[in-house]
BADRENDREN-259776 format. One record per residue: residue in three letters; x, y, z of N, C-alpha, C in turn. Coordinates in steps of 0.001 Angstrom, whole numbers, plus 500000, padded with zeros to 6 digits. Example, Ala and Ser with C-alpha at 12.3 -4.5 7.8 and 13.67 -1.06 7.14 Angstrom:
2
ALA513190494310507800512300495500507800513200496700507800 SER512850497750507080513670498940507140512900500030507870 
//
This chain:
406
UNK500842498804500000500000500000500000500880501250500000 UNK500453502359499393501331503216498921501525504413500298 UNK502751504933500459502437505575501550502366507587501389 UNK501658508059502317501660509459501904502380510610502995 UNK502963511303502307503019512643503860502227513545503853 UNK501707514369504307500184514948504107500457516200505257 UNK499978516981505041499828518309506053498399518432506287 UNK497727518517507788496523518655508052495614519709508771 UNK494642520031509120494223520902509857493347520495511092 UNK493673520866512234492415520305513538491461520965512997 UNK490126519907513076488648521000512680488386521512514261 UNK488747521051515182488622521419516356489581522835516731 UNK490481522878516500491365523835517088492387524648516648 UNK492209524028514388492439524940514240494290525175513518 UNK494548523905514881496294523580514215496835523082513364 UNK497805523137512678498113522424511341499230520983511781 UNK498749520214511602499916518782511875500653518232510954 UNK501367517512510483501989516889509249502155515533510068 UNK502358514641508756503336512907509200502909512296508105 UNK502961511108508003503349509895506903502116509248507438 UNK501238508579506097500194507877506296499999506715505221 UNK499863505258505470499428504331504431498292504642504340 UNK497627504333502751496213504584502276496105504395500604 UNK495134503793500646494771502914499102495068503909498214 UNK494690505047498084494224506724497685494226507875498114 UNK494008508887497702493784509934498025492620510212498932 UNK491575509818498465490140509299498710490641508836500414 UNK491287508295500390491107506880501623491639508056502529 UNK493139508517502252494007509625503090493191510367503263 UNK492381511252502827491165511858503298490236511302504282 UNK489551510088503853488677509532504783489008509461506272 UNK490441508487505993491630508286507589491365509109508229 UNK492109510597507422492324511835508382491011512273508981 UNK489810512239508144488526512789508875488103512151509888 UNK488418510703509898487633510033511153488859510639512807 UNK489940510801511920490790511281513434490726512952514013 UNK489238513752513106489184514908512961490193515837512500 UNK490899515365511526491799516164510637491068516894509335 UNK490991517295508569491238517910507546492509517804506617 UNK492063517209505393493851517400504847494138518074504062 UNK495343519061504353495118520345503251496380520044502381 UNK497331519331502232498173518988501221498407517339501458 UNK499381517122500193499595515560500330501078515012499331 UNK501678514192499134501983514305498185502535512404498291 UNK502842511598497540503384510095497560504802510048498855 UNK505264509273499084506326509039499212507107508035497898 UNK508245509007497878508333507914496848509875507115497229 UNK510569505908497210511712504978498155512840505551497498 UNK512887505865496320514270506184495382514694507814495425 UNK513724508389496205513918509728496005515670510186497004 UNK515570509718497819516930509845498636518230509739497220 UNK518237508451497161519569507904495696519606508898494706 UNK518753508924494142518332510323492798518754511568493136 UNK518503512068494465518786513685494505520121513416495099 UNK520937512445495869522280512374496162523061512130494689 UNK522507511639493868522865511221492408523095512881491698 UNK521948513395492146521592514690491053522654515827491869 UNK522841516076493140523214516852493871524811516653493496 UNK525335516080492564526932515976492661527124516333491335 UNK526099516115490566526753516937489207525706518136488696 UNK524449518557489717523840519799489131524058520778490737 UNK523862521809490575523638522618491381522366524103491458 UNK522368524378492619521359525072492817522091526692492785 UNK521153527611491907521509529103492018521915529879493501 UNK522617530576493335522449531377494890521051532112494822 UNK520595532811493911519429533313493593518167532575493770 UNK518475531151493710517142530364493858517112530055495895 UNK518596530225495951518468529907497999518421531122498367 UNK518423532145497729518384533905498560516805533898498987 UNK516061533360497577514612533998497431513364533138498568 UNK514093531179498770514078530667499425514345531192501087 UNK515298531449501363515640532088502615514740532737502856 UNK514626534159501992513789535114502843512308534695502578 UNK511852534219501896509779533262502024509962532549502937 UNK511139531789503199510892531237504741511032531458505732 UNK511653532884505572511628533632507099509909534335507203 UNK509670535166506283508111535490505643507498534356506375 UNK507670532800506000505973531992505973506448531909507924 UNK507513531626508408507928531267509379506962532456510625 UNK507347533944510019507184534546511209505512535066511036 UNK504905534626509790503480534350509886502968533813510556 UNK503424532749511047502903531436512134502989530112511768 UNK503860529959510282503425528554509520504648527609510584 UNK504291526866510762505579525476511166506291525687510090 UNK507648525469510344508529525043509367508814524036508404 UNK508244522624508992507718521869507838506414522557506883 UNK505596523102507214504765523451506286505483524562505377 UNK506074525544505959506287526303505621507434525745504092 UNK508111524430504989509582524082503499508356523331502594 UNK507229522751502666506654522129501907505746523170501183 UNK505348524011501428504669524952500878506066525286499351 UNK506992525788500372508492526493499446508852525289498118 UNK508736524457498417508985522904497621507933523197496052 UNK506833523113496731505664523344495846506152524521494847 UNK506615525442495197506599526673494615507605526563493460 UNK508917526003494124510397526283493541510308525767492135 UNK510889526416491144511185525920489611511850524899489318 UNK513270525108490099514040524560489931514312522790490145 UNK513624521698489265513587520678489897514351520321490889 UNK515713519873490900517018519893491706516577520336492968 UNK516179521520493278516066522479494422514617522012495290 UNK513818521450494354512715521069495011512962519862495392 UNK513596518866494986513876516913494990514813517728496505 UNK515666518600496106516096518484497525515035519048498957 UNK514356520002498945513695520473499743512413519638500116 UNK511656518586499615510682517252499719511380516668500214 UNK512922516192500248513928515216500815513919515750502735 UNK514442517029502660514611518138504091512904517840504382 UNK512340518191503860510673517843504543510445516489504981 UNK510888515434504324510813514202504971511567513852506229 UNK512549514608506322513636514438507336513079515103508422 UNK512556516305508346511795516844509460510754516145509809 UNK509682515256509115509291514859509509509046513501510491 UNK510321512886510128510780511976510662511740512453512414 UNK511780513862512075512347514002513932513200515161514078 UNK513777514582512321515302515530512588515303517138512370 UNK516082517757513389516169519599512981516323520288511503 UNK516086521135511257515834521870510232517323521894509717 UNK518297522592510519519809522355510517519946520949509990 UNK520275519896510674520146518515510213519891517896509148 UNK518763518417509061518337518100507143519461518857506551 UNK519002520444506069519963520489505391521663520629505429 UNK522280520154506644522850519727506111523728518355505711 UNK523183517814505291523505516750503801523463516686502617 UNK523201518104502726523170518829501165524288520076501901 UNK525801519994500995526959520759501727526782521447500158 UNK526235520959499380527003521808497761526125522910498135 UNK524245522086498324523605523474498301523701524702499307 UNK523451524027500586523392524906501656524925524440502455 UNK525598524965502896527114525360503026527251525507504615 UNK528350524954504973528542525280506536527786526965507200 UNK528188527904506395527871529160506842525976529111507074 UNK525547528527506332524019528253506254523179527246507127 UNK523851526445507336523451525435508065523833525797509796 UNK525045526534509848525669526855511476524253528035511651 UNK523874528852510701523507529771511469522027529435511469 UNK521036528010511132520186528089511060519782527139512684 UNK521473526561512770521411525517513989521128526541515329 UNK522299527565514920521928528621516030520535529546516609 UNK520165529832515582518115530290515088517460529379516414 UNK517849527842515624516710526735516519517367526474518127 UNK518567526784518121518942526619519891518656528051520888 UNK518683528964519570518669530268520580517165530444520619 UNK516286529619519584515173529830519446514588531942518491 UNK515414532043518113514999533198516776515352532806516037 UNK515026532114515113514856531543514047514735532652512947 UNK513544532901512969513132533751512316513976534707512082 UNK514516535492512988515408536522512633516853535801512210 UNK517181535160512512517865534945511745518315533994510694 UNK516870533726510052516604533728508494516717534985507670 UNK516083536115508267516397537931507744517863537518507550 UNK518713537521508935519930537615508756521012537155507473 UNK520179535638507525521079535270506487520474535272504972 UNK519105535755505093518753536336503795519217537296503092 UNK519262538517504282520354539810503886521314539333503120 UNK522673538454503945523601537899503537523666537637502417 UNK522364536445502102522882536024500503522712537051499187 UNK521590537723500075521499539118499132522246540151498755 UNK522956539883499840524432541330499548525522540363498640 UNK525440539016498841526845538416498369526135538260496833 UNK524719537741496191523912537827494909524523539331494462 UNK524132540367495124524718541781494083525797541133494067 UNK526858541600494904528379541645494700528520540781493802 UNK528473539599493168529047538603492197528513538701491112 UNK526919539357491377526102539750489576527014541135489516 UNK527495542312490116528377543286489182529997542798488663 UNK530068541914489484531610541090488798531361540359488058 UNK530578539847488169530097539203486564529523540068485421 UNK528904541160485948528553541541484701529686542389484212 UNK530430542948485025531721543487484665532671542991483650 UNK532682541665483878533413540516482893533116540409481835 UNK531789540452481545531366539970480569531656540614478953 UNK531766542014479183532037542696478273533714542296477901 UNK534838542290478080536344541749478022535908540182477420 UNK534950539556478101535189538195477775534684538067476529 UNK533478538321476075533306538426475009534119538916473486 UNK535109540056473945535835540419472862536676539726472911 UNK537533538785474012538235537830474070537838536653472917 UNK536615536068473486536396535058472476536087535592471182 UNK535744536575470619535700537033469630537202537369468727 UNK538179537722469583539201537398468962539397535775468821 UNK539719535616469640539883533802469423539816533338468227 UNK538185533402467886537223532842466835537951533600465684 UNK537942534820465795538445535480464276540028535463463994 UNK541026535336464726541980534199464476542256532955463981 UNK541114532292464592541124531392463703540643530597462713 UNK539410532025461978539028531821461037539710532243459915 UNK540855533367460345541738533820459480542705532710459424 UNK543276532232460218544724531207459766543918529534459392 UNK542130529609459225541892528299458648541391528694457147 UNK540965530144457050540441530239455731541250531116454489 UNK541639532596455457541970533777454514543587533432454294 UNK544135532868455271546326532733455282545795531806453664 UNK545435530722454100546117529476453155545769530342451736 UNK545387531531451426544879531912449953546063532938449668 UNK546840533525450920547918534362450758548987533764450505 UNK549335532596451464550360531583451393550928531530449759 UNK549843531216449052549675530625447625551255531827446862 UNK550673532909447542550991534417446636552551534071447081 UNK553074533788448661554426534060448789555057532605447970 UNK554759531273447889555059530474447140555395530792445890 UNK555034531540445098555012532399443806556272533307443972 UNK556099533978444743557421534969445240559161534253445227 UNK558752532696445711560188532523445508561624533262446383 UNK560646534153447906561546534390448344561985534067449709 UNK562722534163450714562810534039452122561956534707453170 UNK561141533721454005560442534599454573560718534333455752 UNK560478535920456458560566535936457843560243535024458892 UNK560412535238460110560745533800461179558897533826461562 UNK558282535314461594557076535675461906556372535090461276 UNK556457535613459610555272534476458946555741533234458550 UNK556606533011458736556690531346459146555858530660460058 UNK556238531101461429555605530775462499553844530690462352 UNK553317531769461251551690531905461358551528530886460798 UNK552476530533459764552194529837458434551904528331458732 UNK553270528162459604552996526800460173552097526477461176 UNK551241527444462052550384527564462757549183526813461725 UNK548878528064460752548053527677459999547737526266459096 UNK548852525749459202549376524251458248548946523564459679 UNK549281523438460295548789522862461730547793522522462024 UNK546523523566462370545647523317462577544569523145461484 UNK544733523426459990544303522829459324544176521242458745 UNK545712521083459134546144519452458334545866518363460109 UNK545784518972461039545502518064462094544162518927463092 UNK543211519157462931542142519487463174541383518784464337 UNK541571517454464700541451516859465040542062517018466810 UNK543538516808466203544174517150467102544871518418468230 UNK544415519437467135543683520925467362543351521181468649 UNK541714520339467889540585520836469192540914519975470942 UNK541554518919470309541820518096471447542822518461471780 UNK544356519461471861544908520356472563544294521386472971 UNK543197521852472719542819523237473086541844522760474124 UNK540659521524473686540361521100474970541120520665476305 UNK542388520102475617543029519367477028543751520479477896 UNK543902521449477125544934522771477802543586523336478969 UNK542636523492478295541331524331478866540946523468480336 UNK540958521753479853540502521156481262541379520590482238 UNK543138521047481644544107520711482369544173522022483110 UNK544063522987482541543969524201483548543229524163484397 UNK542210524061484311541052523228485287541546522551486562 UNK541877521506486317542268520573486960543053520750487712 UNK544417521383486896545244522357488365544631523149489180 UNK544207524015488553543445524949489636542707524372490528 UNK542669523046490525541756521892491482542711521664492690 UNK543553521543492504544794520758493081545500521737493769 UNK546001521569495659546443522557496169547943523415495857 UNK548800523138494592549802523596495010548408525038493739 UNK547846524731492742546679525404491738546695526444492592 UNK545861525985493265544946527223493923545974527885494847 UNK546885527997495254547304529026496049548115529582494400 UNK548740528728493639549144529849492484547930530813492085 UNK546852530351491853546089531254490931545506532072491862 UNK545242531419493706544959532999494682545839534164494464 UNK547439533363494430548389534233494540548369535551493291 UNK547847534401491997547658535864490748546676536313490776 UNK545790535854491188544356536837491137544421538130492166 UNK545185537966493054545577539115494202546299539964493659 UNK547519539922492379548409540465491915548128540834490757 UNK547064540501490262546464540927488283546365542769489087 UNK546619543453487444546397544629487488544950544626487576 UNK544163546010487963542875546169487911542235544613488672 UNK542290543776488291541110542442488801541396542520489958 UNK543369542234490754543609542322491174543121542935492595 UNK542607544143492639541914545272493252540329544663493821 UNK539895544514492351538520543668492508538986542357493661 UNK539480541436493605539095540734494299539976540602495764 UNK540267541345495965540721542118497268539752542544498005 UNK539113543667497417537963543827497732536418543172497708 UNK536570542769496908534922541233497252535878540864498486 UNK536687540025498406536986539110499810537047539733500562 UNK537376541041500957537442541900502225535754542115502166 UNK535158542397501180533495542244501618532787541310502363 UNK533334540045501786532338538699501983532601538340503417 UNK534266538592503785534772538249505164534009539129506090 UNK533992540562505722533375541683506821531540541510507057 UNK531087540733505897529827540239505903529400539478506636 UNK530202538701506155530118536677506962530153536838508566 UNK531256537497508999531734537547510418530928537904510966 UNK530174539712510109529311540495511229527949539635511343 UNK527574538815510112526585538044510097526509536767511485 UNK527508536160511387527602535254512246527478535788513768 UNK528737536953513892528552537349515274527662538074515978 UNK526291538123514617525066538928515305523975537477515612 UNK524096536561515084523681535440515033524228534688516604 UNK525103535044516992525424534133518351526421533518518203 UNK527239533105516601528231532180516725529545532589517822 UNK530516531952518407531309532813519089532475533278517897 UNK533197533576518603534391534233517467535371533205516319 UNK535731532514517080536489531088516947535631530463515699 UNK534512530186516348533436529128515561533589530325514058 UNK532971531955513879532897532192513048533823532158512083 UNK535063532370512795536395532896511860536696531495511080 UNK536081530499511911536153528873510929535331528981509722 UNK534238529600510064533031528999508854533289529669508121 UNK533949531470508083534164532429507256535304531852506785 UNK536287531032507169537871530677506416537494529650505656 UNK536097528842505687535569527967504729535309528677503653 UNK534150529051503633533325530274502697534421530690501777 UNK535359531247502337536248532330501411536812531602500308 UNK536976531681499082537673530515497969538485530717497705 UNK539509531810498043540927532367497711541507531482498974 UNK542860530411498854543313530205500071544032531149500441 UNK544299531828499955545064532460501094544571533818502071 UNK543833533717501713542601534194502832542120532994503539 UNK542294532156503466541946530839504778542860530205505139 UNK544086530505505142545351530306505638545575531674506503 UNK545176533021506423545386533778507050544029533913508205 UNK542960533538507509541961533273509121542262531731509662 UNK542848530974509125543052530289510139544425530414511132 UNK545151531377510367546244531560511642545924532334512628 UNK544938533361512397543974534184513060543263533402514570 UNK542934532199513563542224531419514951543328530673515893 UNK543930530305515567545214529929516326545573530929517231 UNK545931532319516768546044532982517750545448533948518477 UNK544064533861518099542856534612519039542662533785520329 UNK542953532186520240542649531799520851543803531566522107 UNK544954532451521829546505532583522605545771533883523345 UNK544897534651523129544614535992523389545088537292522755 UNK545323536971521253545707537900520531544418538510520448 UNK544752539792519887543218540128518803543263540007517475 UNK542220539813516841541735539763515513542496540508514745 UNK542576542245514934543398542963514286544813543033513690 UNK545127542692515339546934542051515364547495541243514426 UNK546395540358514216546708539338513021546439539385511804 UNK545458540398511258545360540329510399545686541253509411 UNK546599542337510036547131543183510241548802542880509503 UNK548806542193509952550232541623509321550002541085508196 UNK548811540830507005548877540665506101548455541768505247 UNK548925542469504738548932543745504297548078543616502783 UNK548831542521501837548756542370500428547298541717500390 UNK546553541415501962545491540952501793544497541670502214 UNK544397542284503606543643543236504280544454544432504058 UNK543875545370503107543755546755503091544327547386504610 UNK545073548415504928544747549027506156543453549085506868 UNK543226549438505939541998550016506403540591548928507494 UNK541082547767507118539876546695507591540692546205508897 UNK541714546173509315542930545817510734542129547490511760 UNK542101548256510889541288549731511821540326549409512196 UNK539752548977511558538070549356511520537535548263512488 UNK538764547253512335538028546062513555538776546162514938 UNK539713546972514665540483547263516478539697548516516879 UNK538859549375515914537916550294517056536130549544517437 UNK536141548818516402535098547799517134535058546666518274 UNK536940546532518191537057545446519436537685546797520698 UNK537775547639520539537797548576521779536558549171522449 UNK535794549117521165534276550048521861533156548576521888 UNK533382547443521958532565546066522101531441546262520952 UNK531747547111519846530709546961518514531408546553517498 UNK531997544696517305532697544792516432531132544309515369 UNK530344543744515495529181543250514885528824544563513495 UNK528144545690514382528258546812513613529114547458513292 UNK530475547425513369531700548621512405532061547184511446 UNK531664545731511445532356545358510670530863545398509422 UNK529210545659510036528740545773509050528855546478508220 UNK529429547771508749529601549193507925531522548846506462 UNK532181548131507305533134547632506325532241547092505192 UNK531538546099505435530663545331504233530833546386503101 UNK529703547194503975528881548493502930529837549069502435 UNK530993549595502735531937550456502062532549549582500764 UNK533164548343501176533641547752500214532874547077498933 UNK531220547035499515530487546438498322530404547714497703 UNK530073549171497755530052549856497692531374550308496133 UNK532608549975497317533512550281496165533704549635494806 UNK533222548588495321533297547263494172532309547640493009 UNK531406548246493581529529548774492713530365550031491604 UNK531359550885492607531948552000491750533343551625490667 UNK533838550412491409534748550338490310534071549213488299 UNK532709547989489357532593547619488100531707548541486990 UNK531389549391487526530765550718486753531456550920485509 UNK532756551648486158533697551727485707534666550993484813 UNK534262549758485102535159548431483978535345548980482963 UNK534347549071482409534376549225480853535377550155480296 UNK535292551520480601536197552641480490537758552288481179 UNK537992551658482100539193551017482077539701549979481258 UNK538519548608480754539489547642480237539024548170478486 UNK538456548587478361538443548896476951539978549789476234 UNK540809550726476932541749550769476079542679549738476222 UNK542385549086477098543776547969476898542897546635476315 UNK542080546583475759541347545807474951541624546124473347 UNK541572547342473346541981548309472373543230548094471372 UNK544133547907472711545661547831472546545739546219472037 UNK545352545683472647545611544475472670544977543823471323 UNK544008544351471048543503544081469377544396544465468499 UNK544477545803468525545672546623467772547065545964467955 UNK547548545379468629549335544763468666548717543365467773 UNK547590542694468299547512541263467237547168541503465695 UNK546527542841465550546327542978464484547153543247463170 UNK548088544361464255549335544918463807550553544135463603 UNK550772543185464242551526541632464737551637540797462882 UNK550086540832462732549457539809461741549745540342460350 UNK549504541832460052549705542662458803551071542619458525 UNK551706543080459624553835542997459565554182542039458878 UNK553591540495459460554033539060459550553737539039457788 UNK552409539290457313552190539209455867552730539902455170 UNK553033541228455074553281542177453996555152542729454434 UNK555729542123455244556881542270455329557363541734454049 UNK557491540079453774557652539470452404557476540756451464 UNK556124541037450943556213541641449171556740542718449880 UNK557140543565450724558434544496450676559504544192450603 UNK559849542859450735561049542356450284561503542342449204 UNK560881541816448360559459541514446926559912542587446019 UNK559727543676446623559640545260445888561032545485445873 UNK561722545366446649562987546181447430564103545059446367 UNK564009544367446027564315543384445099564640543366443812 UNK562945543969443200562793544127442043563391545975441857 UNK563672546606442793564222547964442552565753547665442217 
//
């Protein structure tokens, strides 16, 4: 017999109950519930495979930050309406687009219903909801404000959603003319060279080391095409792959800290997300220790989690926060070692580190404004030297050509 989870209503009093019920039908789950004076106002199968499938689905799809921001804050909304929290994630389930996001949130509803905390459920889902999400929802249900701090970490995902949609949209313009060169490179050395080639063969004379080099480029990827795409793939997912691998990622933290212009950018996001995360947590209840862990998770540059975790090592000697972080210069700005030694003197580090947030998302809002008018002349340039590169490489020869026949 098939079994159901069902959300109900007392006709007596009014309350809403949930749990798991065998029953032939729909029909029957109805009948059940009326003789025990329920009402049943939702329902849905259980189904045995659903656990395997979304642990299956959860490792190679993922869920938007945009789809858990909008989530967060309706469930702080249905929460501080009066709904239970199972109703409230089963209501959210119903709603969500995103299949993925819903297989997981019916999964968290079953789990609650079976006993376990809201925390608990999710987390066994680490891709979707993340130590930082799960610590502060554990804290909600022990301190019992929940509710508020669902706001809390709704804010959160909402400030960290801007910050990464203007760096992304910042990008987008460079990346595009990027691949647009790409493509028109190498539609020139697969279509327009091999028709010039023809002309210097005719010429009969010595050619430079430059158009050699295009030439044989062009002989290359025409006569092995094959083998082409499968260097350009393997370069693309070997880069990848390092960047997977720890000696990767501290190289590419190390250049992403040191790129001109980006450089700047992501100095500043990480000095955002850290001044976010922390003030978030430490308005939430986490203690200091606990936060500076979940924030040295969160952060994806290591070497910003090599420097909060030496942080925690020695906060917990009785250093301060500042002291330490302070000594990394190329990472924390001056300015953020200040701003948290007059919050740990006046006992408001919660609020001066919210106000860091704001300044630095702030700056980040004014510099990707700005992208464009910065990377466009060196986009500029950089068209112009390949372009200029490419004309030399060809028309050097028939000046040879000329200089010859004079």
């Amino acid at each position: 017999m098939p079994k159901f989870l069902y959300t109900a209503k007392n006709a007596a009093t009014g309350e809403t109950s949930a749990g798991e019920m065998e029953a032939k039908d729909e029909q029957m789950l109805a009948q059940d519930l009326r003789s025990q004076g329920l009402l049943l106002t939702s329902h849905r199968p259980v189904a045995e495979k659903t656990k395997i499938s979304i642990e299956f689905l959860d490792r190679f799809r993922s869920v938007p930050l945009k789809e858990k921001m909008v989530f967060t804050r309706n469930l702080a909304v249905m929460i501080s309406s009066g709904l239970t929290v199972s109703r409230a994630l089963h209501n959210l389930a119903l709603q969500t687009r995103n299949s993925t996001f819903r297989k997981i949130l019916n999964e968290v509803f079953d789990e609650l219903q079976s006993g376990k905390t809201l925390s608990e459920s999710l987390s066994k889902y680490p891709k979707v909801f993340n130590e930082l999400f799960t610590n502060m929802i554990a804290v909600g249900e022990v301190s019992g404000n929940l509710e508020e701090v669902l706001d809390i970490l709704a804010l959160q995902l909402e400030k960290e959603h801007d910050l990464l949609s203007k760096v992304k949209g910042a990008l987008i313009y460079p990346a595009v003319i990027v691949v647009a060169m790409i493509g028109i490179a190498i539609l020139m050395l697969v279509y327009i060279l091999p028709k010039i080639t023809g002309v210097f063969q005719d010429m009969d004379v010595e050619l430079p080391a430059t158009t050699q080099a295009i030439i044989a480029l062009s002989d290359f990827i025409r006569g092995h095409s094959i083998l082409s795409t499968a260097l350009a793939l393997g370069t693309v997912f070997g880069i990848r792959a390092f960047a997977g691998t720890a000696i990767g990622k501290r190289f590419f933290g190390w250049l992403y800290v040191r790129l001109p212009i980006i450089g700047n950018i992501v100095i500043k996001v990480n000095c955002a997300r850290f001044a976010r995360i922390y003030s978030s947590l430490l308005k939430s209840g986490v203690s200091v220790v606990n936060s500076l862990t979940i924030v040295s998770k969160t952060l994806g540059n290591v070497h910003y989690k090599e420097a909060l975790d030496h942080a925690i090592g020695e906060i917990q000697k009785g250093v301060e926060l500042s002291k330490v972080i302070s000594q990394y210069p190329k990472l924390f700005p001056i300015l953020v070692p200040q701003i948290i030694e007059v919050g740990e003197e006046t006992g408001k580090t919660e609020m001066v580190l919210r106000r860091l947030a704001e300044f630095y998302e702030e700056e980040v809002s004014q510099i990707t404004k700005n992208m464009s008018s910065i990377i466009e002349p060196i986009l500029m340039l950089l068209i112009g030297g390949s372009v200029g590169f490419f004309a030399i490489a060809m028309l050097q020869p028939m000046y040879s050509v000329l200089e010859n026949i004079k």
